[in-house]
N, CA, C and O atoms as a GROMACS GRO file, in nm:
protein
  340
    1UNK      N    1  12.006   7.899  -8.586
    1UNK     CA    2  11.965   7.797  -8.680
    1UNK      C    3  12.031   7.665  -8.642
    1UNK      O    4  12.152   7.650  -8.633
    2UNK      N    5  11.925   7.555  -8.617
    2UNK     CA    6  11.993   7.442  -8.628
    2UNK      C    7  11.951   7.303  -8.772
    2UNK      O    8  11.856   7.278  -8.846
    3UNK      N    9  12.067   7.255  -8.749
    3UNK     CA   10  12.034   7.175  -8.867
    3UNK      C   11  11.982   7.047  -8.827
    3UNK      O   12  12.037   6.989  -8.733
    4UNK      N   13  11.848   6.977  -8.906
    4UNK     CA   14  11.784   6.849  -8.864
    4UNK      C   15  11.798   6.784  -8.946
    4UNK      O   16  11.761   6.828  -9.055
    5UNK      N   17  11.863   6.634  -8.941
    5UNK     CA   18  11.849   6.547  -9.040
    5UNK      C   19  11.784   6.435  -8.960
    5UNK      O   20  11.796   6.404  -8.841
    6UNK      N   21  11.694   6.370  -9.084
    6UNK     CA   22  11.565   6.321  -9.057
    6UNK      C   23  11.571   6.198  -9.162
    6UNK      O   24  11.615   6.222  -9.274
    7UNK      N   25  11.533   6.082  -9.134
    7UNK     CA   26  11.484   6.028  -9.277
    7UNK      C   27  11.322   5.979  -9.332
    7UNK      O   28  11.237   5.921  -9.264
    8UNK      N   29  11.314   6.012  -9.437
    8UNK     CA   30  11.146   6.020  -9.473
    8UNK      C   31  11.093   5.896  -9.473
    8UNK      O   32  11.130   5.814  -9.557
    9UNK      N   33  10.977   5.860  -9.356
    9UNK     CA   34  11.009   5.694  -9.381
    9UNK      C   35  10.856   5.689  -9.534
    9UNK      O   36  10.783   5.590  -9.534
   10UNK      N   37  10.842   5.759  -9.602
   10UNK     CA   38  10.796   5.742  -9.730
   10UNK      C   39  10.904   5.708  -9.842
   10UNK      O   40  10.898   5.589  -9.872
   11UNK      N   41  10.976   5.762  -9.894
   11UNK     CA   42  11.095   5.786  -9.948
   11UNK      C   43  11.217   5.684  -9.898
   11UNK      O   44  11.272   5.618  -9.987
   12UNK      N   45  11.253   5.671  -9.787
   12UNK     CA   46  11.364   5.646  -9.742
   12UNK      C   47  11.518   5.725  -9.739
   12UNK      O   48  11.634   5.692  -9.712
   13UNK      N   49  11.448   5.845  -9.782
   13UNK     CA   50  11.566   5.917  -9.833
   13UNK      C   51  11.599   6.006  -9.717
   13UNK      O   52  11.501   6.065  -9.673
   14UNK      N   53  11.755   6.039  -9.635
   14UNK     CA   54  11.774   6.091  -9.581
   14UNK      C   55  11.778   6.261  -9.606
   14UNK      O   56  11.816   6.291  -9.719
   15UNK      N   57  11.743   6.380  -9.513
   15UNK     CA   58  11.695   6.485  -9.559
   15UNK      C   59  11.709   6.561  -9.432
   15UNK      O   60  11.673   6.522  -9.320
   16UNK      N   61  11.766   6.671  -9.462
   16UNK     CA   62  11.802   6.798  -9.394
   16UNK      C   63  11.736   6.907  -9.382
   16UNK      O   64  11.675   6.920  -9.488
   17UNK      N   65  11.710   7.002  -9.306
   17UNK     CA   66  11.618   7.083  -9.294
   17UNK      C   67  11.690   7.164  -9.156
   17UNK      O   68  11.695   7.125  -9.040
   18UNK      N   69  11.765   7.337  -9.241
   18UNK     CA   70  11.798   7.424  -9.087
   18UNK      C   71  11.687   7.470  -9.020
   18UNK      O   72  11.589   7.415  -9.070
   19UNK      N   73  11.651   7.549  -8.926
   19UNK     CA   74  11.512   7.535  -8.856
   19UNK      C   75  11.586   7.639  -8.762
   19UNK      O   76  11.695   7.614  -8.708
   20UNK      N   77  11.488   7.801  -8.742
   20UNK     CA   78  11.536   7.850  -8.648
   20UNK      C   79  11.445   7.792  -8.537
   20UNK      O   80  11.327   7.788  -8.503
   21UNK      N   81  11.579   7.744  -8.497
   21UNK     CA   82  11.552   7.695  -8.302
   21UNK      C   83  11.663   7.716  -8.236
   21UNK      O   84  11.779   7.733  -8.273
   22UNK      N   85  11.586   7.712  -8.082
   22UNK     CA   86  11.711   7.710  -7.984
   22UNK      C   87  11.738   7.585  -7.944
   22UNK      O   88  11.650   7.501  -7.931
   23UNK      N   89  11.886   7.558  -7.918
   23UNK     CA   90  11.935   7.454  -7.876
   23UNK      C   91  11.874   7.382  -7.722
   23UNK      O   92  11.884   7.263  -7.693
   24UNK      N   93  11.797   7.513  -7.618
   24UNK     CA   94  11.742   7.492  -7.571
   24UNK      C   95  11.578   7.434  -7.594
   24UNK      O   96  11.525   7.343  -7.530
   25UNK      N   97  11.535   7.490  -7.671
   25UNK     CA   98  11.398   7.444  -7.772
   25UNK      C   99  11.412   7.295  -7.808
   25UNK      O  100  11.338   7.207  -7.765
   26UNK      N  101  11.511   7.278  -7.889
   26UNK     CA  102  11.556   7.090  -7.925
   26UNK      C  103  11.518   7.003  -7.807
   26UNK      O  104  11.458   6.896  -7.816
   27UNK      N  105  11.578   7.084  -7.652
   27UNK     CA  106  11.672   7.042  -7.558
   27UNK      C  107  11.493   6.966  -7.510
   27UNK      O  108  11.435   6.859  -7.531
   28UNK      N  109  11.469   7.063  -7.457
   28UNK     CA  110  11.282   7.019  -7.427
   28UNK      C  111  11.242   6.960  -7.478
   28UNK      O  112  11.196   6.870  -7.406
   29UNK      N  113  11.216   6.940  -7.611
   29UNK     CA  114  11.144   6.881  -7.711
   29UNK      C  115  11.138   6.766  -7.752
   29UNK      O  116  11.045   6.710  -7.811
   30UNK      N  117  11.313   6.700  -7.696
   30UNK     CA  118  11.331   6.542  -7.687
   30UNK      C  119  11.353   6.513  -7.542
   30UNK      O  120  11.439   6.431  -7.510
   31UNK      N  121  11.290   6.568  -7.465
   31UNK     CA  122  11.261   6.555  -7.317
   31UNK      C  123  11.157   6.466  -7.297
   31UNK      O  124  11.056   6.490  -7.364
   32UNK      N  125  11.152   6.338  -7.201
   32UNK     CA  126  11.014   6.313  -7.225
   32UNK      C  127  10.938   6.416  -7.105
   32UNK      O  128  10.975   6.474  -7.004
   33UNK      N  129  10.797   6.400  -7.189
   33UNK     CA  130  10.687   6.487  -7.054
   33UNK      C  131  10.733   6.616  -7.132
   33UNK      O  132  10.668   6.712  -7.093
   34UNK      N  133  10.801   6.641  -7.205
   34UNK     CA  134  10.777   6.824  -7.249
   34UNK      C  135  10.628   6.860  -7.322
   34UNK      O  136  10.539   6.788  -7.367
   35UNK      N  137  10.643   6.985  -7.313
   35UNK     CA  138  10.497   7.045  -7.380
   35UNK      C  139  10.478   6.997  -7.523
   35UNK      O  140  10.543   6.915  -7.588
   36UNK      N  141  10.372   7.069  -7.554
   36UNK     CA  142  10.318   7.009  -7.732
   36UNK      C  143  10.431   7.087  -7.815
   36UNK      O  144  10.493   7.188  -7.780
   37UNK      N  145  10.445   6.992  -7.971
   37UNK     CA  146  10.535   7.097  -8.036
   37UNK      C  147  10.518   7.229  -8.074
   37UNK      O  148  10.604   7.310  -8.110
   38UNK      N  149  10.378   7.247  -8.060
   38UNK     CA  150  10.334   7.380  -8.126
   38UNK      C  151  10.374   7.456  -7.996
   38UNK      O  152  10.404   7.572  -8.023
   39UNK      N  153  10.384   7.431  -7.883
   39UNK     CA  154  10.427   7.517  -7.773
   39UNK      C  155  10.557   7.553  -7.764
   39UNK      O  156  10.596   7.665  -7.731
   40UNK      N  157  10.641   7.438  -7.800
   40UNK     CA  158  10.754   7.459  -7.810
   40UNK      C  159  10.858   7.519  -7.899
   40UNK      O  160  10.972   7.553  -7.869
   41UNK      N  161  10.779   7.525  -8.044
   41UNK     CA  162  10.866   7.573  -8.162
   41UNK      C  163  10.701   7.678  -8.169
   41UNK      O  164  10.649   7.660  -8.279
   42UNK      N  165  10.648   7.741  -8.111
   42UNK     CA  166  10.524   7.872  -8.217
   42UNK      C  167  10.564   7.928  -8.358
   42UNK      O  168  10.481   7.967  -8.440
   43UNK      N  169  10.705   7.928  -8.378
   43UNK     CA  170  10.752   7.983  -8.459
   43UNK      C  171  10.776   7.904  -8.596
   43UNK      O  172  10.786   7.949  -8.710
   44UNK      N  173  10.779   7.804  -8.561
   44UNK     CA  174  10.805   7.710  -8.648
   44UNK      C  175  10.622   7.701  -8.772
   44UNK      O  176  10.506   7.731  -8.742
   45UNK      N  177  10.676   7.653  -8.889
   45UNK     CA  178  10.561   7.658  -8.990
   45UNK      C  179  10.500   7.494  -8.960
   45UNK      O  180  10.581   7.425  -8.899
   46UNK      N  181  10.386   7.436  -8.990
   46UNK     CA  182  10.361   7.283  -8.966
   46UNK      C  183  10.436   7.206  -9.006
   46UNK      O  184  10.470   7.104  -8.947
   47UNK      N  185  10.490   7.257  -9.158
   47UNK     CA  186  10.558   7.146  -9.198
   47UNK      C  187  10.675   7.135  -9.156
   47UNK      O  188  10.725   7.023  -9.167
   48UNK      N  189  10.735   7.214  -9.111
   48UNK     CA  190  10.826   7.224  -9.057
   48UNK      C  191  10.851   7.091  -8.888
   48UNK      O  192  10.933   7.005  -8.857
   49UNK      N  193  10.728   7.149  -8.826
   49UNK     CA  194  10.691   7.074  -8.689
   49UNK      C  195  10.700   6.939  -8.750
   49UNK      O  196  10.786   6.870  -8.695
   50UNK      N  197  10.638   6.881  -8.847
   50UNK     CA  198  10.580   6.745  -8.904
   50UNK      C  199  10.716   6.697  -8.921
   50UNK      O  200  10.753   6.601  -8.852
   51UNK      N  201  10.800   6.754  -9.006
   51UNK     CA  202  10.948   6.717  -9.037
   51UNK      C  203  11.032   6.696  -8.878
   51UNK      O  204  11.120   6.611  -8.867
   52UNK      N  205  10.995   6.781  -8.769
   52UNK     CA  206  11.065   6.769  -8.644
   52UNK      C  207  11.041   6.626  -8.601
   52UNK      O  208  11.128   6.554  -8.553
   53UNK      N  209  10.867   6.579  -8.632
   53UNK     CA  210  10.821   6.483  -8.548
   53UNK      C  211  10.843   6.351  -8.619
   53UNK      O  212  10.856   6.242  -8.564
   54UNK      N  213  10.844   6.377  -8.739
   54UNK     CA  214  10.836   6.216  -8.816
   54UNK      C  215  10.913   6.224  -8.970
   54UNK      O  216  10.902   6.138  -9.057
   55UNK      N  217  10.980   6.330  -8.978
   55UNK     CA  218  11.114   6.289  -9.076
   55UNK      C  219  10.992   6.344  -9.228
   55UNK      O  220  11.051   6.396  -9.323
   56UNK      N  221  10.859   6.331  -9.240
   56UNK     CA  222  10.819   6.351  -9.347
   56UNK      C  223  10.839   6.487  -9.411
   56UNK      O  224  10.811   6.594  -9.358
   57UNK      N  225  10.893   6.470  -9.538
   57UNK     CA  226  10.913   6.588  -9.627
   57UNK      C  227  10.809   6.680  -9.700
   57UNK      O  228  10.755   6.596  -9.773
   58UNK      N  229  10.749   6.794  -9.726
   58UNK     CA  230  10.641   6.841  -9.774
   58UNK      C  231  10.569   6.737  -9.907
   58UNK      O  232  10.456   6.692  -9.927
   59UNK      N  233  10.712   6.728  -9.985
   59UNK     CA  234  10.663   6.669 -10.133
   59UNK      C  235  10.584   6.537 -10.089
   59UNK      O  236  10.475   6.489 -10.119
   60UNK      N  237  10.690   6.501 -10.003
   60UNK     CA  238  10.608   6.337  -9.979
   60UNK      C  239  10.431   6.369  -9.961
   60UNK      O  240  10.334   6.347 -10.034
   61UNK      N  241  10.448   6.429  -9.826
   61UNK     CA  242  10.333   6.442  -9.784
   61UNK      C  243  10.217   6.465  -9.878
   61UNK      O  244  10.112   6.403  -9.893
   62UNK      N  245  10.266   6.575  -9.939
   62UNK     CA  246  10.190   6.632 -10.074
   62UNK      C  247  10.124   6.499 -10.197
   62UNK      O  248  10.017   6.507 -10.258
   63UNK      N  249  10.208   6.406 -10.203
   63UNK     CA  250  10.208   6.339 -10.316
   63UNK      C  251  10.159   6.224 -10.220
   63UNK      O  252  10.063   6.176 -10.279
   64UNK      N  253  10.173   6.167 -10.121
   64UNK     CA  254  10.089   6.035 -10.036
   64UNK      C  255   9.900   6.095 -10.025
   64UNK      O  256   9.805   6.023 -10.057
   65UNK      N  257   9.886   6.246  -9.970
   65UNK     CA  258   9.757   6.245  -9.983
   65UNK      C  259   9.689   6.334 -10.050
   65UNK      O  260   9.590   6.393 -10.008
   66UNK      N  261   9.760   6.350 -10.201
   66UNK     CA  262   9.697   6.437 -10.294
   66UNK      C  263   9.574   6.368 -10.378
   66UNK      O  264   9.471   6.420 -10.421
   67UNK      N  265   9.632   6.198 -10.387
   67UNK     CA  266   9.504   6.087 -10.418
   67UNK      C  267   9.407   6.106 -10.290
   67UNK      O  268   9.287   6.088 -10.311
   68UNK      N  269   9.438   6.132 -10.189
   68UNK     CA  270   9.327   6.072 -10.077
   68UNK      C  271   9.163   6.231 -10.089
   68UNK      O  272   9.041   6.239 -10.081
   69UNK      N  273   9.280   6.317 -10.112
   69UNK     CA  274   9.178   6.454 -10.115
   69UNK      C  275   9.085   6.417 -10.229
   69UNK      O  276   8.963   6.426 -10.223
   70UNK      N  277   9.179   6.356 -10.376
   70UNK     CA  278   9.113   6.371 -10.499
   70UNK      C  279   8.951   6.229 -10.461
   70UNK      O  280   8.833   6.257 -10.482
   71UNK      N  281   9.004   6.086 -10.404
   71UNK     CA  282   8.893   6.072 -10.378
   71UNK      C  283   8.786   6.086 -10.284
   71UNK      O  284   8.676   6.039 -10.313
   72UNK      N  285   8.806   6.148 -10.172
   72UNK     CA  286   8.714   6.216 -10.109
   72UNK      C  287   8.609   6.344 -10.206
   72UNK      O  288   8.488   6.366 -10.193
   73UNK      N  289   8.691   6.399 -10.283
   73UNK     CA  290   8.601   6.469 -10.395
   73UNK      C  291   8.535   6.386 -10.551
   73UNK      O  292   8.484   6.435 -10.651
   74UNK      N  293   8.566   6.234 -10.511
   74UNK     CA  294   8.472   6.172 -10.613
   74UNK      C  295   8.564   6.126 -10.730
   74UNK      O  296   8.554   6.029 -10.805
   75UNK      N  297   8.652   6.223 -10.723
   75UNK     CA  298   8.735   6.181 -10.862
   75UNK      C  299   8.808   6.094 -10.921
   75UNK      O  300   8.848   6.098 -11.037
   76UNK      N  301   8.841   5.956 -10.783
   76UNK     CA  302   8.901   5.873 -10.834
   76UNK      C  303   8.876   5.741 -10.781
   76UNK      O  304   8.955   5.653 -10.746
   77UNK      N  305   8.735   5.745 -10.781
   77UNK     CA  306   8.677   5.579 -10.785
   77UNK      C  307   8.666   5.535 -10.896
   77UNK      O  308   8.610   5.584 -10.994
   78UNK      N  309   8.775   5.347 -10.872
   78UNK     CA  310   8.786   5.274 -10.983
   78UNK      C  311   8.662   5.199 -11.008
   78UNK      O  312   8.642   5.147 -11.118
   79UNK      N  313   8.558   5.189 -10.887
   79UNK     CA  314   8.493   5.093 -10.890
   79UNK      C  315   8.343   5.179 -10.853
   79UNK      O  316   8.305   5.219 -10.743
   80UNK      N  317   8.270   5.192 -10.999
   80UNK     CA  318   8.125   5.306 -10.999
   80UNK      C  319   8.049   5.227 -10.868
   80UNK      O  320   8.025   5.306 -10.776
   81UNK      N  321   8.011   5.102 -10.845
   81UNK     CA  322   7.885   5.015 -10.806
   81UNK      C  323   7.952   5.039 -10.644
   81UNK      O  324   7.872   4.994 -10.562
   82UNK      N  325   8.085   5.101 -10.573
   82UNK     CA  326   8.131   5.119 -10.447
   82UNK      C  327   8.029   5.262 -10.380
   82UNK      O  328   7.989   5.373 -10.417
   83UNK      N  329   8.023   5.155 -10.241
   83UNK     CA  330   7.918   5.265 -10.167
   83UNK      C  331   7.984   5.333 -10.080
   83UNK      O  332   8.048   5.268  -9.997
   84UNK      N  333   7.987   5.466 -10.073
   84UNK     CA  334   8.030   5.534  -9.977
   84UNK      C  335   7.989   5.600  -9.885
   84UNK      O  336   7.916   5.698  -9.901
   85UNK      N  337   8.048   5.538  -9.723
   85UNK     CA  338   7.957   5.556  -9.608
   85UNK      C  339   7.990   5.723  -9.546
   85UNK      O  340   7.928   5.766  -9.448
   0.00000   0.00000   0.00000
């Protein structure tokens, strides 16, 4: 297990997350030219990967595009007379 601290650039809040990896796994991973993350951590869950790559926390994530899903399903246009392409 290693420990990642990250900061959420939604939030600004600094945030920790242990993560089974190998120190060799890290080692690649901030290599430039290494493989994709999903190659490198398989084991790892997305959110997990997402937190490796850009500090974002589930909640954030959750709560930045829980509006974007709701208006893609219609539910939260302010403006009826808006056309959607």
């Amino acid at each position: 297990m290693i420990t990642i601290t990250k900061i959420d650039p939604f939030t600004g809040k600094e945030n920790t997350m242990k993560l089974d990896i190998t120190e060799e796994q890290l080692a690649e991973y901030e290599s430039p030219g290494s493989r994709m993350i999903q190659q490198i951590f398989p084991n790892l869950a997305a959110y997990q990967r997402e937190f490796m790559m850009t500090g974002i926390m589930p909640d954030s994530w959750n709560e930045l595009f829980s509006g974007s899903e709701q208006a893609r399903n219609g539910e939260d246009h302010e403006d009826s007379d808006e056309t959607t392409l």
